[in-house]
C-alpha positions as CSV (number, residue, x, y, z in Angstrom):
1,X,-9.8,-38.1,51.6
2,X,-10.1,-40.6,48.7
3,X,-6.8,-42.4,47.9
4,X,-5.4,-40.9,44.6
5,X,-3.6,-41.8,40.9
6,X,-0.8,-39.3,40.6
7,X,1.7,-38.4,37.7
8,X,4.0,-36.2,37.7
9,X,4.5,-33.7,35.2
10,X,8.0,-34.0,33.2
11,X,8.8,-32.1,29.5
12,X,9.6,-36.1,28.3
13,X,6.3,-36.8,25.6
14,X,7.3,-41.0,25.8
15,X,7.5,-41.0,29.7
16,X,4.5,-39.0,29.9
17,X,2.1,-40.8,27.4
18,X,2.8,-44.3,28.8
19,X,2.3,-42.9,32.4
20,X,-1.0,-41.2,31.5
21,X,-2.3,-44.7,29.7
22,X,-1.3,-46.9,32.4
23,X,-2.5,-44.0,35.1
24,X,-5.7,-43.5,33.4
25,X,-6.5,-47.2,33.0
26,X,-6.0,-47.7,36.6
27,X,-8.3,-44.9,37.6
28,X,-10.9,-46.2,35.6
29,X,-10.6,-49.8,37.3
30,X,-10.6,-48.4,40.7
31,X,-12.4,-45.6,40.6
32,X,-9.8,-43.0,42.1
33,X,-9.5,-39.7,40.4
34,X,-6.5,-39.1,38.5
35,X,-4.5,-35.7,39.1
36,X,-1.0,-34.7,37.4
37,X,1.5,-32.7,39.6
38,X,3.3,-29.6,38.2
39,X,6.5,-29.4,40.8
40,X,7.5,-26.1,41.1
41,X,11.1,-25.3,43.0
42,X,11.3,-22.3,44.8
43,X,14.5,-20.7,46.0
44,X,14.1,-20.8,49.8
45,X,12.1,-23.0,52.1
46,X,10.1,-19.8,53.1
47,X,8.6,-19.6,50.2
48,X,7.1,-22.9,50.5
49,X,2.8,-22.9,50.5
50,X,3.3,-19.2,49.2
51,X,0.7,-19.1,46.7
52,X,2.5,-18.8,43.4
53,X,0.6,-15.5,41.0
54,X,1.5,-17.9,37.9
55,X,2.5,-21.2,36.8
56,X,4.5,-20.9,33.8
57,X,4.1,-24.0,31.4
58,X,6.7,-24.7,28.6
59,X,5.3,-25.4,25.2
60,X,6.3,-29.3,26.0
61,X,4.7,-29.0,28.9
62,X,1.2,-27.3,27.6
63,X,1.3,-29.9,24.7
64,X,2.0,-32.7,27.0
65,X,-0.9,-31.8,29.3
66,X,-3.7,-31.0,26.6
67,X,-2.9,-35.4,25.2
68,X,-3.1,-36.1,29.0
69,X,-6.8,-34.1,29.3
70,X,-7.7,-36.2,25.6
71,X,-6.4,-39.6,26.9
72,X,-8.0,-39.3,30.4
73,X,-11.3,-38.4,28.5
74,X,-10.8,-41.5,26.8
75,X,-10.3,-43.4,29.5
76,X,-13.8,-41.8,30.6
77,X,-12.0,-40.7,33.6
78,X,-11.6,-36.8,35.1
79,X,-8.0,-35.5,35.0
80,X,-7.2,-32.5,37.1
81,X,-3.7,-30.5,36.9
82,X,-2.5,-29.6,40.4
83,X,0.9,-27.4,41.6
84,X,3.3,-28.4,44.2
85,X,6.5,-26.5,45.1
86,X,9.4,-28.1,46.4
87,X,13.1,-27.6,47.4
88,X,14.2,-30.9,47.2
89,X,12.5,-32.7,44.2
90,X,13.0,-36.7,45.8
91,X,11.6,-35.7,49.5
92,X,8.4,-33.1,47.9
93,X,7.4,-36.2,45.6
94,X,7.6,-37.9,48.6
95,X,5.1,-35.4,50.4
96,X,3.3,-34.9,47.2
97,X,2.8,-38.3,47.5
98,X,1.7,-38.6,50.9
99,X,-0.7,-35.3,51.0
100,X,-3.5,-36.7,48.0
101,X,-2.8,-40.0,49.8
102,X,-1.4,-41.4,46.7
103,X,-2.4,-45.8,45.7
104,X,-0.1,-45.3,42.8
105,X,2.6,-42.6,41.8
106,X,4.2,-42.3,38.2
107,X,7.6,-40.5,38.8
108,X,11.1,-39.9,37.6
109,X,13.6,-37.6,39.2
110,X,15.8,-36.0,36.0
111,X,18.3,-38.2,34.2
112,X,20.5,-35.4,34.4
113,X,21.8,-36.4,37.4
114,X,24.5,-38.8,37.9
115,X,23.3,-41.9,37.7
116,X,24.1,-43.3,40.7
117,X,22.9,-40.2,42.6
118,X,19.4,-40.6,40.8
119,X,19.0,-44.9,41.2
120,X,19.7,-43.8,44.9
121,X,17.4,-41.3,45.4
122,X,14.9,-43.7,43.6
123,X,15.2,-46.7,45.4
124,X,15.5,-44.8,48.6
125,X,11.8,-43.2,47.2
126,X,10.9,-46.2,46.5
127,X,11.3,-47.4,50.1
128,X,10.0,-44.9,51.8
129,X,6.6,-44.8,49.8
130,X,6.2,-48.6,50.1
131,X,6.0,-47.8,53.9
132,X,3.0,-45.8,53.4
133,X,1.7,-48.5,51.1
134,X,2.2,-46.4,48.0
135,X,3.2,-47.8,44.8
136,X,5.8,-46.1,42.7
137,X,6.2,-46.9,39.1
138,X,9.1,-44.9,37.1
139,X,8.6,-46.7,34.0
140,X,12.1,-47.6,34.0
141,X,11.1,-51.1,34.0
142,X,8.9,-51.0,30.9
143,X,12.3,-49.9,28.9
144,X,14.1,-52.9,30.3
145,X,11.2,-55.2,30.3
146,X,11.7,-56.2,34.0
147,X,8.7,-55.0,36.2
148,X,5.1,-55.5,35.6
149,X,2.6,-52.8,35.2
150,X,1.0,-51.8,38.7
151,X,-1.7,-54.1,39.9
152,X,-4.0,-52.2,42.3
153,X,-7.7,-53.5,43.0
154,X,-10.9,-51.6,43.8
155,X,-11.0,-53.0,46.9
156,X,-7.9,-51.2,48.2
């Protein structure tokens, strides 16, 4: 399987352009195909891989992915939409991550959370994806001007 440009879907418009640009930009440098992940929890672990009959989209989330389909098509690369279901959202971005064999992942986990619980969870994502020689970019860094935008080669 070919390695893979993944976003993940969230409701916020800001997070979600700038991913899509810099996502869609790298796809068209290296060629990978570009897919945006809808995580879906479900209630019990049971449920996991049961084929869900419908994916509901909020109207955030329907406007969101429509710019991502017009920005990928400028870009002049394909975009595809693709559901993953999840009980814990840090470990099934992890797996997402891991089964389309992610180069580069654009994800956040809720700011919600308490902020301490989140920058955990993150850097311990963070760690974990590096070990499989995944890159994660949360953005966070463009807001506070302190990391550069990912810098992945064809050749990878």
């Amino acid at each position: 399987m070919q390695k893979t440009i993944l976003v993940l879907l969230t409701e916020n418009a800001e997070w979600m352009n700038e991913a899509i640009h810099q996502a869609a930009q790298l796809a068209r440098r290296t060629g990978y195909p570009l897919a945006v992940l809808k995580m879906i929890p479900v209630q019990h672990t049971s449920w996991l891989a049961s084929a869900p009959t419908y994916i509901e989209h909020s109207d955030a989330e329907l406007k969101i992915l429509k710019t991502a389909q017009a920005t990928a098509e400028d870009y002049g690369v394909e975009i595809c939409m693709e559901p993953f279901q999840y009980v814990t959202l840090p470990e099934a971005i992890y797996d997402a991550a891991m089964h389309y064999q992610a180069a580069v992942l654009y994800a956040t986990l809720p700011t919600k959370w308490l902020e301490f619980w989140r920058q955990h969870k993150i850097n311990w994502l963070n760690r974990a994806l590096a070990e499989q020689h995944v890159q994660l970019n949360t953005l966070e860094a463009q807001h506070h001007k302190t990391e550069a935008e990912p810098q992945l080669s064809a050749a990878h």
